[in-house]
Structures are given as C-alpha cells and as structure tokens.
C-alpha positions in Angstrom: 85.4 72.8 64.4 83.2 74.0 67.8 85.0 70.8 69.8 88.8 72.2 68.4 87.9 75.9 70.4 87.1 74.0 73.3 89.9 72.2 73.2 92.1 74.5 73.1 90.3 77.3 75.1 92.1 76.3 78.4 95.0 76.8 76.9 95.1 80.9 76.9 94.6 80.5 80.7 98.4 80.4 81.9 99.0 83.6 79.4 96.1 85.5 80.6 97.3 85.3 83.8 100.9 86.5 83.4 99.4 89.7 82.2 96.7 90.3 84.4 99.2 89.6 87.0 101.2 92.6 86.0 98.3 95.3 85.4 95.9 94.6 88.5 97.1 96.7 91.6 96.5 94.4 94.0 98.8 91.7 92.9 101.6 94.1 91.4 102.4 96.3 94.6 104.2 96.4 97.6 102.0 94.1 99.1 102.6 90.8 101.4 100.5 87.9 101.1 101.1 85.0 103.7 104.6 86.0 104.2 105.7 86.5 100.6 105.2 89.2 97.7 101.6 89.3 96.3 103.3 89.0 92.7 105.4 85.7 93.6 102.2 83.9 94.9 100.4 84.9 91.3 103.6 83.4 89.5 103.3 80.1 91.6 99.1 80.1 90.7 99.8 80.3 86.8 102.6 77.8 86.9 100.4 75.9 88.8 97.6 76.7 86.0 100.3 75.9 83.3 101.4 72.4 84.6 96.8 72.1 84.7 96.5 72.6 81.1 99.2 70.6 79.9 97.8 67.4 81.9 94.1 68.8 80.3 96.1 68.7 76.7 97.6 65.3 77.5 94.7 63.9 78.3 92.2 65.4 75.7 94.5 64.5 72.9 93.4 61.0 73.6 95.6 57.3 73.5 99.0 56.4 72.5 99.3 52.9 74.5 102.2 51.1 74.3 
C-alpha cells in the first residue's frame, strides 16, 4: 500500500501548481518576467510539470513489450 502513495504522489504536482499559480502575488500580478506575463511563464512550468509526470506514470507502471 506505502509503494501505491508513492506512486501516485507526483501526480498532485501539475494541480497544485495551477492553484498556487493563482493565489501567490508574485506570479498573479501585473508583473513581467523575461519579456512575458509572470502568470504565462507559471502555465508553461506546470505543463512542463504535467508532460514530467505522465513520462514518471508511463514509466513506473512498468512493461508492455511488443
């Protein structure tokens, strides 16, 4: 059962983010970072984290070869 929670622990990341994305001030004001909204660069990071833990989930579920 312990080895199920840590499999699917990385997978609260991507949602965590969205919201924390919306309440800290920092990220969800009128600020610029490298050229571009604060907000849009935390959207890229937890796509980037989503895309992360699907490849984790992928791998960790272990072998279908064909």
């Amino acid at each position: 059962m312990e080895r199920r929670w840590k499999l699917w622990l990385p997978g609260a990341i991507p949602p965590v983010l969205y919201l924390v994305g919306i309440a800290v001030p920092a990220v969800d004001g009128p600020h610029v970072w490298l050229g571009l909204p604060s907000l849009v660069w935390w959207m890229v990071l937890s796509a980037a984290s989503v895309s992360a833990v699907l490849a984790y989930f992928e791998r960790a579920r272990g072998g279908e070869e064909e």
